[in-house]
N, C-alpha and C positions, 0 to 999 in steps of 0.2 A: 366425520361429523354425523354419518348416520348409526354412527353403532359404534359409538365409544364403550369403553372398555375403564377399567380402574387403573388401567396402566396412563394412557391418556389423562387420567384426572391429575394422577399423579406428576408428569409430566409439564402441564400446565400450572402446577401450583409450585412448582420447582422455577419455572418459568420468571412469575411473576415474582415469589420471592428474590429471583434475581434483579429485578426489575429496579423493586423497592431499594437494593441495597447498596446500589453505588450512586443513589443520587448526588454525591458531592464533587463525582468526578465528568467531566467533561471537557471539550476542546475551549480555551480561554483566546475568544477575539474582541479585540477592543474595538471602538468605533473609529478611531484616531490610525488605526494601521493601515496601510496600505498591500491589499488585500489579491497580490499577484499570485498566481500559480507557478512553484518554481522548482525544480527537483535535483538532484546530485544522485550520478554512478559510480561504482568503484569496482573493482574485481581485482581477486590476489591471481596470478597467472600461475598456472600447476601448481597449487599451493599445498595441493593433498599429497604426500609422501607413496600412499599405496595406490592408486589410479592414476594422479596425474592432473585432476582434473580440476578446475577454477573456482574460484568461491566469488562469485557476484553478490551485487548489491544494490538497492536503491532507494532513496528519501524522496518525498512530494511534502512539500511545504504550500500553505495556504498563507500567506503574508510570514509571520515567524512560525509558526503552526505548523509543529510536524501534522500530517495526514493521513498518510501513507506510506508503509517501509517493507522493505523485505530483505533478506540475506540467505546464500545459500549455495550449493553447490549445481553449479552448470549440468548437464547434460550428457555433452558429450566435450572430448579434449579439446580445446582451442593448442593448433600447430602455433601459434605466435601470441603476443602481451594482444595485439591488435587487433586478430580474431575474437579475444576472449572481450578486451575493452567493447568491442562491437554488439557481442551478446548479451555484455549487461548492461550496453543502453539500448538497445531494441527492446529489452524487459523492463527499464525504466518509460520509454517511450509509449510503449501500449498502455502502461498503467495511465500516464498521463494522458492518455487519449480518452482512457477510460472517464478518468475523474471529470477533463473537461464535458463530456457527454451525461453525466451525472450534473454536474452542476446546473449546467443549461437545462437541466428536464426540472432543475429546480426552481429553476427561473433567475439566475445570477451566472453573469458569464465573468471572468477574467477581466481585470481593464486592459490587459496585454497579453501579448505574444506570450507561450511558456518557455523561458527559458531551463533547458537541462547544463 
């Protein structure tokens, strides 16, 4: 801010052109839905042929309203389906710890418990 640059101007008009250009898209919540926080985990166990290693997963729903999603490969090798199951709901779990800690600083809490 004190000593912009043309790269900076540039940057910011790249910005807001993006701004302008998906006004048609956004998260569609009705008044009528009932508006829980809820998510689903998945994970392939050694799914990958050359490491070994798990491909997790996770969805966060706001009433039908995906949210939040992610997929990917673990880490490190889960020895069992169990361990890996574990990993990607602790990675589901944090997200949704997350969200609820966002919401609330929004001023809208959950009517309920998050179910995973």
């Amino acid at each position: 801010m004190h000593a912009p640059t043309e790269g900076h101007w540039v940057a910011v008009k790249r910005i807001l052109r993006y701004l302008k250009g998906p006004s048609s898209f956004g998260l569609h919540l009705t008044r009528d839905s009932f508006l829980s926080l809820h998510g689903f985990t998945d994970v392939d166990w050694a799914g990958n042929i050359d490491d070994r290693k798990s491909t997790g997963g996770y969805i966060v729903f706001l009433g039908t309203t995906p949210i939040s999603w992610k997929s990917g490969k673990q880490r490190t090798v889960a020895r069992s389906s169990t361990k890996a199951e574990y990993k990607a709901l602790a990675d589901g779990t944090v997200e949704v710890l997350w969200l609820r800690y966002l919401l609330s600083n929004l001023f809208f809490s959950p009517s309920s418990a998050t179910i995973i």
